[in-house]
C-alpha positions as CSV (number, residue, x, y, z in Angstrom):
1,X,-47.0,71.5,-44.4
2,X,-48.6,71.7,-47.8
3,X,-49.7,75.3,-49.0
4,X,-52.8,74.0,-50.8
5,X,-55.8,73.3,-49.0
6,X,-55.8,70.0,-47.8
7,X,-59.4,67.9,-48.1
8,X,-59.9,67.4,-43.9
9,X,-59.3,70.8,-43.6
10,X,-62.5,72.1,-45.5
11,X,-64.6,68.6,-45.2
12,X,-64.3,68.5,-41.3
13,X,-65.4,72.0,-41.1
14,X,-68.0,71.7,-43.1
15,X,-71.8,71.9,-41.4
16,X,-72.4,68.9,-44.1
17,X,-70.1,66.4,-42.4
18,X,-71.7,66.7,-39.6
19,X,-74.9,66.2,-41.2
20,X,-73.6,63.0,-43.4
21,X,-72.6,61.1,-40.1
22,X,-75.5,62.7,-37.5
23,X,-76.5,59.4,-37.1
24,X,-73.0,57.8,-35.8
25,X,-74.1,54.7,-32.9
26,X,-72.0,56.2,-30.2
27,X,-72.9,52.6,-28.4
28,X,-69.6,51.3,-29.8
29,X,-67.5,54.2,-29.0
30,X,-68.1,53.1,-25.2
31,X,-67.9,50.0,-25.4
32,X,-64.1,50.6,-26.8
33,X,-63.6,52.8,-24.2
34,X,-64.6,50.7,-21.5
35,X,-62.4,48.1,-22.7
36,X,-60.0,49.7,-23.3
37,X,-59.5,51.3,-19.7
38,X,-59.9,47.9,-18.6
39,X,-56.9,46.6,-20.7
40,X,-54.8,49.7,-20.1
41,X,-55.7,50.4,-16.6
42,X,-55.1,54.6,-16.1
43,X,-54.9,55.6,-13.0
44,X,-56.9,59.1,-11.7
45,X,-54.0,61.3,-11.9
46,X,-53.3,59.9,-15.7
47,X,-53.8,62.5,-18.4
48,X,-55.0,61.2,-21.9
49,X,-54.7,63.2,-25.0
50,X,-57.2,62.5,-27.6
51,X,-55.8,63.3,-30.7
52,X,-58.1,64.1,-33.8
53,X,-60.6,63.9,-31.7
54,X,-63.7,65.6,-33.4
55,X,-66.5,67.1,-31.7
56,X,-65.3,64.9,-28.6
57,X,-67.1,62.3,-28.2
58,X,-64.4,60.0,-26.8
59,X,-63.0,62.8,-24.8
60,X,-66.7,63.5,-23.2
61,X,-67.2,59.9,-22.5
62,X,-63.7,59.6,-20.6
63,X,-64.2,62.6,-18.6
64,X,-67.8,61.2,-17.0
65,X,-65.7,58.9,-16.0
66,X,-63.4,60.9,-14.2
67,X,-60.8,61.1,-16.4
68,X,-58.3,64.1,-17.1
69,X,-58.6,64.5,-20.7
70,X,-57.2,66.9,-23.6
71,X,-58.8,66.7,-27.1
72,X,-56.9,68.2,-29.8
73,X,-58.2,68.4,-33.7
74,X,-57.6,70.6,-36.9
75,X,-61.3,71.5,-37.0
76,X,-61.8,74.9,-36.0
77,X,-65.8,74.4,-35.4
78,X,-65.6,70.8,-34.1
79,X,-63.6,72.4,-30.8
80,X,-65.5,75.2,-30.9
81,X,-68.6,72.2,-30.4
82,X,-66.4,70.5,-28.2
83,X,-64.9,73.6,-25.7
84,X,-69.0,74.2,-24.5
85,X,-68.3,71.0,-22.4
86,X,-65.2,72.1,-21.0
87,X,-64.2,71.7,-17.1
88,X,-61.6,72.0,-15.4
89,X,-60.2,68.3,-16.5
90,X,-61.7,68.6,-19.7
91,X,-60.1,70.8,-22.3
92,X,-60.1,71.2,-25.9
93,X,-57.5,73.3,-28.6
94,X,-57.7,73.7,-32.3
95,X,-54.0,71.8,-33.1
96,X,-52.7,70.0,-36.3
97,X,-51.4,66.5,-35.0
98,X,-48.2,67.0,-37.5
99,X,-47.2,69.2,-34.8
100,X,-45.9,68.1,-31.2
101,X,-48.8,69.4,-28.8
102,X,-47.2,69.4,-25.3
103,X,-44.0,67.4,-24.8
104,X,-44.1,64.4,-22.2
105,X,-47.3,65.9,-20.8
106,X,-49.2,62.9,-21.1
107,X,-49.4,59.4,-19.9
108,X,-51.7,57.8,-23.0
109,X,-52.4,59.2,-26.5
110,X,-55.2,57.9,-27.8
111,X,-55.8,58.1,-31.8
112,X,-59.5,56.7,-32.6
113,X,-61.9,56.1,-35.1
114,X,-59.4,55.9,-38.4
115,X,-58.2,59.3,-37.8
116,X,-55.1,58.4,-39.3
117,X,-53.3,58.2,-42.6
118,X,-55.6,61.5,-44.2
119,X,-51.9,62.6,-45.5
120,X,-50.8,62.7,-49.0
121,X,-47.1,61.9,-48.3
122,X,-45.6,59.1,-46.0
123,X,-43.3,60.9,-43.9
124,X,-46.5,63.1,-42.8
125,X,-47.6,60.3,-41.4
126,X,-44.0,59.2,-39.4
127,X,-44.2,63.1,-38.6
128,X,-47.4,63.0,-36.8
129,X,-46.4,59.3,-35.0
130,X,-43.4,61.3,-33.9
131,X,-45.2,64.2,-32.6
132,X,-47.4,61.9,-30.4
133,X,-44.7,59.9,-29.3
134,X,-43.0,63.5,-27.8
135,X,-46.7,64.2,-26.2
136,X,-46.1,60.6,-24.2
137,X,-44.2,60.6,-21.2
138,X,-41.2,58.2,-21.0
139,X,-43.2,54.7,-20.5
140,X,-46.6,55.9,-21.7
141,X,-48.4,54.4,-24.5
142,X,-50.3,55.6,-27.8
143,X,-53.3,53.3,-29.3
144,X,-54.4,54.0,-32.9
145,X,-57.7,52.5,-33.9
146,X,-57.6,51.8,-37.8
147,X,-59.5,49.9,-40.7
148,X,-58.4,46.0,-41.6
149,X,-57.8,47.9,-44.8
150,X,-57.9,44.8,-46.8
151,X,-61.1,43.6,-45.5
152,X,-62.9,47.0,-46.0
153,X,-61.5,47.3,-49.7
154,X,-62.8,43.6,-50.1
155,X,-66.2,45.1,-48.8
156,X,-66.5,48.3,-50.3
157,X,-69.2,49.8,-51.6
158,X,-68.8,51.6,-54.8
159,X,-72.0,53.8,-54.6
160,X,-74.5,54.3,-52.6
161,X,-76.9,57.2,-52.2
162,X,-78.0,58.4,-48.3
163,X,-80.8,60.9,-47.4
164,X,-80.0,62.4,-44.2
165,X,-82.2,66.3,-43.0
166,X,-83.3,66.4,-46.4
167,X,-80.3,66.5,-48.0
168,X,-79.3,64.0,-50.8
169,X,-75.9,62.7,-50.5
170,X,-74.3,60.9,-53.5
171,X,-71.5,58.5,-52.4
172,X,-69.0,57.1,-54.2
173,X,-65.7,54.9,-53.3
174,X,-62.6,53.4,-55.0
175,X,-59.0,52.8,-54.4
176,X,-56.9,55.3,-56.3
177,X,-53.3,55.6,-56.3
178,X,-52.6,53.7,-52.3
179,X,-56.0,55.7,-51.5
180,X,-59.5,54.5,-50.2
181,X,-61.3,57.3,-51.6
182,X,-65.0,58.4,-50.6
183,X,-66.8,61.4,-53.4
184,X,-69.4,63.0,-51.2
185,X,-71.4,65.1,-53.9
186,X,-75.0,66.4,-53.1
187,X,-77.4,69.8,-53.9
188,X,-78.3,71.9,-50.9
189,X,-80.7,75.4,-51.7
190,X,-79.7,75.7,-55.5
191,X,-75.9,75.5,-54.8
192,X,-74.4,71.6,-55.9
193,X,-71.3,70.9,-53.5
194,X,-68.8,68.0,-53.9
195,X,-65.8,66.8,-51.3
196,X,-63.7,64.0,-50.7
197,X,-62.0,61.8,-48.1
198,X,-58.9,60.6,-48.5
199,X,-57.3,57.4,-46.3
200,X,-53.9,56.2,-46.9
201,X,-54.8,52.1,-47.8
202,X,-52.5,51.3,-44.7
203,X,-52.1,47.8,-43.5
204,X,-49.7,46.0,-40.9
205,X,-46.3,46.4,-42.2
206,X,-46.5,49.9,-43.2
207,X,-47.4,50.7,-39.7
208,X,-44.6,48.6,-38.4
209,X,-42.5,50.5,-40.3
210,X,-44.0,54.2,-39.1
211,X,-43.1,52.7,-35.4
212,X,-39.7,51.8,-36.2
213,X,-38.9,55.3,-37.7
214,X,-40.9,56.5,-34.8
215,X,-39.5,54.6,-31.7
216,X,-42.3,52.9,-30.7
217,X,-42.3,49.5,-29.7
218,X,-45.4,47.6,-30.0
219,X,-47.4,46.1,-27.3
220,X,-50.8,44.7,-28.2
221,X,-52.4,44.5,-31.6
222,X,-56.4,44.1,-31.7
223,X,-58.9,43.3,-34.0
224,X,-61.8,44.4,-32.6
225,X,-63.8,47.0,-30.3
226,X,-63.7,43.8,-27.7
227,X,-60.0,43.6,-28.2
228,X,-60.3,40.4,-29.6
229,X,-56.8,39.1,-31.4
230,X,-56.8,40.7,-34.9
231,X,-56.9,38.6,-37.5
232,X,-56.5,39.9,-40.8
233,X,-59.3,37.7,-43.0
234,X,-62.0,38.5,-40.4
235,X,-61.2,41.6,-38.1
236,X,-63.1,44.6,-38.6
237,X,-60.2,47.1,-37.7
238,X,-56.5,46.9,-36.4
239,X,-55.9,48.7,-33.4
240,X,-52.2,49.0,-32.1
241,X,-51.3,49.7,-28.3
242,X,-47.9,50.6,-28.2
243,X,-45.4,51.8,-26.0
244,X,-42.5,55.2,-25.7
């Protein structure tokens, strides 16, 4: 792991990130969800790990329905959200996804929401594949939802200014070095902050080559929160269903 502060690590924590995306539509989030327990069809006994999972919103939504569910994320204060909804199949742990979390303890990994390829090297990303492939029990299966990267670099929106609580935020986005990255600068009581996110511009065949190296074997690729086929001109995301 690198010594130097990595950008998710203070962004995520951060009481301004929250604030940026307050107004997230969590209306697509289910309807994922309930298509995607319709495609993948886990049974009441299953447990589902939802890794980088945030303040928990996917995790929350599975376990109203009855699911056994474990969110794991590197945000200290978005578990510390998360753990005031905890029951007794609902839990939540501070945990850095380049690290194995429980071996074989679960029967899907979920990894949602583009909360993948935030590393600055490669083989940090192979690393953290491999970690959740040890989570999976022999025959479960891991889904990560990402951007049609070059559909959102086609689309992207160089700047942009957003007003959210009073707060001014001043956006700006370009691809740098194999990296879609977002400058989130803004002034809050006197004191001007700036942060960045960084996403690894990943498309099809470097995640084909991560499951190789991994051991994964593909199952399903979709292109949409309907699972609709993906198509890479016209799908929004790219979301992989594979299988240990």
């Amino acid at each position: 792991m690198a010594q130097q502060e990595e950008w998710f690590s203070t962004w995520f924590d951060s009481p301004y990130y929250h604030i940026l995306y307050s107004n997230r539509d969590d209306h697509d989030a289910r309807l994922f969800m309930d298509n995607l327990l319709a495609y993948l069809h886990p049974k009441p006994q299953h447990k589902i790990l939802d890794l980088a999972c945030g303040k928990g919103r996917h995790s929350l939504y599975l376990n109203e329905l009855g699911y056994d569910v474990t969110g794991i994320d590197l945000s200290e204060k978005s578990i510390a959200h998360a753990r005031q909804y905890e029951n007794e199949r609902l839990h939540f742990d501070v945990h850095d996804m380049r690290e194995v979390y429980k071996p074989e303890a679960f029967d899907f990994v979920l990894n949602l929401f583009t909360s993948f390829g935030y590393f600055e090297s490669e083989t940090e990303n192979v690393v953290s594949l491999k970690a959740a492939a040890t989570d999976l029990k022999h025959g479960g299966k891991l889904v990560i939802d990402f951007m049609n990267t070059d559909r959102t670099i086609e689309r992207l929106v160089s700047h942009e200014q957003k007003e959210v609580q009073g707060i001014v935020f001043d956006i700006s986005r370009k691809v740098e070095h194999d990296f879609i990255v977002k400058t989130i600068r803004f002034e809050d009581k006197g004191r001007e902050y700036c942060f960045e996110e960084r996403v690894r511009a990943l498309r099809q065949e470097n995640f084909m080559e991560y499951f190789r190296i991994a051991q994964l074997r593909l199952a399903e690729v979709f292109g949409d929160y309907k699972l609709q086929p993906f198509d890479p001109e016209k799908s929004e995301r790219i979301i992989f269903v594979l299988k240990k």
